[in-house]
C-alpha positions as CSV (number, residue, x, y, z in Angstrom):
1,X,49.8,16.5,2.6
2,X,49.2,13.5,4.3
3,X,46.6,15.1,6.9
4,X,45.2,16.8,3.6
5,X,43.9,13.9,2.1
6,X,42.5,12.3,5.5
7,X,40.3,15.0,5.6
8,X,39.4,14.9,1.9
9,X,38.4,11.0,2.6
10,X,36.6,11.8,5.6
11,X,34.4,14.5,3.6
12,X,33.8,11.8,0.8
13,X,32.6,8.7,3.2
14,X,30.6,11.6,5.1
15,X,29.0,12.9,2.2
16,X,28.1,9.0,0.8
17,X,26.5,8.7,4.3
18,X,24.4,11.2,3.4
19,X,22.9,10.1,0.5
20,X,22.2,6.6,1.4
21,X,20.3,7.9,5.2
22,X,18.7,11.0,3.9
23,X,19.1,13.9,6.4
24,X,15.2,14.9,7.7
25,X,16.9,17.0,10.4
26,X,14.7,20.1,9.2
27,X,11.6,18.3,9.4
28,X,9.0,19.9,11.9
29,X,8.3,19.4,15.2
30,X,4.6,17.6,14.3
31,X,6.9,15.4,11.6
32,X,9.1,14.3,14.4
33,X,6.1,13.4,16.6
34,X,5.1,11.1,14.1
35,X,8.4,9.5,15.2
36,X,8.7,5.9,16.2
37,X,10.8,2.7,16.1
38,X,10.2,-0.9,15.3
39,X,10.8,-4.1,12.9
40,X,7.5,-5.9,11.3
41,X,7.6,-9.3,9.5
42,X,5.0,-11.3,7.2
43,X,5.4,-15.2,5.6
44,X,4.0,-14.8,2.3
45,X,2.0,-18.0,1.8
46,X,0.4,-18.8,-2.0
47,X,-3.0,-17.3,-2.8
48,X,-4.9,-19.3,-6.0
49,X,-2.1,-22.0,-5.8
50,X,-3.3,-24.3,-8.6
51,X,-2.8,-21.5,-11.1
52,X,0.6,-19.9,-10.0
53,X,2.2,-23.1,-8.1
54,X,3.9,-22.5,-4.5
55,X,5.2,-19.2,-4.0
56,X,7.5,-18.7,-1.5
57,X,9.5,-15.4,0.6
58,X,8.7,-13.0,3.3
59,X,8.2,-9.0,3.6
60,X,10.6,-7.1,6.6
61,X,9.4,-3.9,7.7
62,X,11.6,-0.9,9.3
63,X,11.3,2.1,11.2
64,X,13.7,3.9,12.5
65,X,13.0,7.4,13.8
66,X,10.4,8.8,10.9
67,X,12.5,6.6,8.3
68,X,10.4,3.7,6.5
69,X,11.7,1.1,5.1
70,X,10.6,-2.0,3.1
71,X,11.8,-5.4,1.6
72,X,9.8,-8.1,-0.2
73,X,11.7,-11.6,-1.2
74,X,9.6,-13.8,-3.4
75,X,11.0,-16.9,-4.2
76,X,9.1,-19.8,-6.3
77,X,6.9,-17.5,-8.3
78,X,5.7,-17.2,-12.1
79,X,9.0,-16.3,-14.4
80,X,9.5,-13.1,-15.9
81,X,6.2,-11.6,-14.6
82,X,5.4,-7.8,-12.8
83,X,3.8,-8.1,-9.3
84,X,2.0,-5.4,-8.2
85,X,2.1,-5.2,-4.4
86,X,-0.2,-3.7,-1.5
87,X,0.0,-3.0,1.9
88,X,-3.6,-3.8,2.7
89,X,-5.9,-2.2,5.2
90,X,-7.2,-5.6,6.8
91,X,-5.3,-8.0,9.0
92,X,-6.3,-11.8,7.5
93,X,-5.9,-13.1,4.7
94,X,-8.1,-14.6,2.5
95,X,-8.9,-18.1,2.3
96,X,-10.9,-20.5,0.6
97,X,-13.8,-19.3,2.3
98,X,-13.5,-15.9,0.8
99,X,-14.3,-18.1,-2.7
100,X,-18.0,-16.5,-2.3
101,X,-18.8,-17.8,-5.9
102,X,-17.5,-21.4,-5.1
103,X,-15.4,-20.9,-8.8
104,X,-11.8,-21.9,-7.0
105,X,-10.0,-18.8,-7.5
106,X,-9.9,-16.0,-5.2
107,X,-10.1,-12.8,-7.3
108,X,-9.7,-9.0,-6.6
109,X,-13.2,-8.2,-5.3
110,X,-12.8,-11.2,-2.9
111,X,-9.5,-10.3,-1.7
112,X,-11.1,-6.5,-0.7
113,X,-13.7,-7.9,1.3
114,X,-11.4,-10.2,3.6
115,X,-8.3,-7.8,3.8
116,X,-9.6,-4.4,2.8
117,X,-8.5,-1.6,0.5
118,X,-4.6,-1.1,-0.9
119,X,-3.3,1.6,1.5
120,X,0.4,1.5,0.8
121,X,1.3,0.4,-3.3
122,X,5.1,-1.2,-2.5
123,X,6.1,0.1,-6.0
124,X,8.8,2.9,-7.3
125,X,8.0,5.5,-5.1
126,X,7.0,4.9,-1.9
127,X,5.6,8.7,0.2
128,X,2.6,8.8,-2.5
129,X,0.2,6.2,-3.6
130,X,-0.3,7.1,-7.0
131,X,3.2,8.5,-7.8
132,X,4.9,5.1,-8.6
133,X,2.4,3.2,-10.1
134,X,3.8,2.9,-13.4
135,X,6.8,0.4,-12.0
136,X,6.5,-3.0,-9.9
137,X,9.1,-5.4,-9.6
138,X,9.5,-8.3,-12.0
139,X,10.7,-12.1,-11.4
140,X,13.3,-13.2,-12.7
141,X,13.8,-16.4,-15.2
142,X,13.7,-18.5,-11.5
143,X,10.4,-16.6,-10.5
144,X,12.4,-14.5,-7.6
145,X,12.7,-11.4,-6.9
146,X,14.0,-8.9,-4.0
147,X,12.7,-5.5,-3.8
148,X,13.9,-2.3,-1.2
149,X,12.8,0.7,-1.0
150,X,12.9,3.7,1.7
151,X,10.4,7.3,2.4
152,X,9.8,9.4,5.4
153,X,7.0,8.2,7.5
154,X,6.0,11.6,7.9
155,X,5.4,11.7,3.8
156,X,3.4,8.2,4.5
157,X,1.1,9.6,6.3
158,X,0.4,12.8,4.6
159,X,-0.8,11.3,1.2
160,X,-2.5,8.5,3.6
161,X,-4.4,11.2,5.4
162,X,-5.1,13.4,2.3
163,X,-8.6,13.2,0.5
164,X,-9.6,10.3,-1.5
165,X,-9.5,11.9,-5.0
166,X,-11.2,8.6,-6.4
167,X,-13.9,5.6,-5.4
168,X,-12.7,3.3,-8.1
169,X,-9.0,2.6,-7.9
170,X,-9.2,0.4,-4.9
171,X,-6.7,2.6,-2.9
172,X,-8.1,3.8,0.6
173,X,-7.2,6.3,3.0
174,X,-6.6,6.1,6.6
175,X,-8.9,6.8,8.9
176,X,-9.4,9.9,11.1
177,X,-6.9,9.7,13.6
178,X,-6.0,5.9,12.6
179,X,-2.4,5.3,12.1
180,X,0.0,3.0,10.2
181,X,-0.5,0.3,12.5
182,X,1.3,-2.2,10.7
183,X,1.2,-5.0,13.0
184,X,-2.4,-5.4,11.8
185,X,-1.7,-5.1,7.7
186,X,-1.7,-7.5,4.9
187,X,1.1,-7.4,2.1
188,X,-0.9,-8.8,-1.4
189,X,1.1,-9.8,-4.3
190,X,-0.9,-10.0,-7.9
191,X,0.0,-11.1,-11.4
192,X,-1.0,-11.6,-14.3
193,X,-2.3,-14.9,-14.8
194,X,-3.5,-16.0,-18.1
195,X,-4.4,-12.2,-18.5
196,X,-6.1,-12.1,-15.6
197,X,-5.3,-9.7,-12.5
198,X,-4.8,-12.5,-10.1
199,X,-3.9,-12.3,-6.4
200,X,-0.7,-14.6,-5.6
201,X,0.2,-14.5,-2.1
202,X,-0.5,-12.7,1.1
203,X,1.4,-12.0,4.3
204,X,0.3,-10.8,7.5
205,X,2.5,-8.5,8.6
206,X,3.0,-8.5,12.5
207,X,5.6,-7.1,15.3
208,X,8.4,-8.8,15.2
209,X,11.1,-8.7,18.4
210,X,14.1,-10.0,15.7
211,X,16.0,-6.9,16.0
């Protein structure tokens, strides 16, 4: 009886193992080249800091094997608002001297040209771009937030090598033969400000040896 239910618990925490660290043992043998290890970090520092006051937190980057995964803290943001999120193309981020029209906000169009297209939307689902859309993380009453999520890098890089299906969404594809290459990136957060789109803060994400 006894050595009954040891095996019954064993099968239960086994199987709950399973589910949390999905199981891409059947993936093929160009999936498992794509295969590769490290830990990425980015300071998110305010972007437009007159309107949305100083925003604080950090983005942490995984991978383990062809496993991706992501956190975002935000701490000291706007109350109760959705923030859309972007792993950007360029490295930098933007500055006052992206201000090309001198008006003291950095907008959208300003933001592309310092730190390039969205490549990776940090929203519901993470192995397409366009999947998730419909859900970004809100703050809280305290203007915080923590968001996690997980994918395969292999499914990553499928829907970032597929064909750009549209010019006008501000999403971008890799490159031929470019890769993640996150220790050149830029995580964007924006928000709605006073019903405008605005960027809010901007990390750029590099190696990190914290392991």
């Amino acid at each position: 009886m006894v050595r009954s239910l040891v095996c019954i618990c064993l099968l239960f925490f086994a199987s709950c193992g399973q589910r949390d660290f999905p199981d891409y043992s059947g993936s093929t043998e160009q999936q498992r080249e794509e295969q590769q290890s490290g830990i990425y970090f980015g300071e998110l520092i305010p972007l437009n800091k007159a309107l949305t006051g100083p925003i604080e937190g950090h983005t942490k980057i995984w991978i383990q094997g062809i496993q991706f995964y992501t956190k975002v803290i935000l701490k000291r943001g706007i109350a109760r608002l959705r923030h859309e999120q972007y792993i950007h193309a360029g490295s930098e981020c933007p500055n006052a001297a992206q201000d090309l029209n001198s008006d003291g906000i950095i907008s959208i169009s300003e933001v592309m040209r310092s730190s390039g297209k969205r490549l990776i939307p940090l929203d519901r689902i993470l192995k397409t771009q366009k999947d998730g859309l419909g859900w970004f993380p809100t703050t809280s009453k305290n203007g915080s937030y923590v968001y996690s999520r997980s994918t395969a890098v292999f499914h990553l890089l499928e829907d970032l090598r597929s064909p750009d299906s549209s010019s006008h969404d501000h999403l971008g594809k890799l490159g031929e033969g470019e890769g993640l290459d996150l220790h050149r990136r830029t995580l964007i957060l924006y928000a709605n400000v006073d019903n405008i789109l605005l960027p809010v803060a901007c990390a750029e994400i590099r190696e990190s040896f914290d392991f």
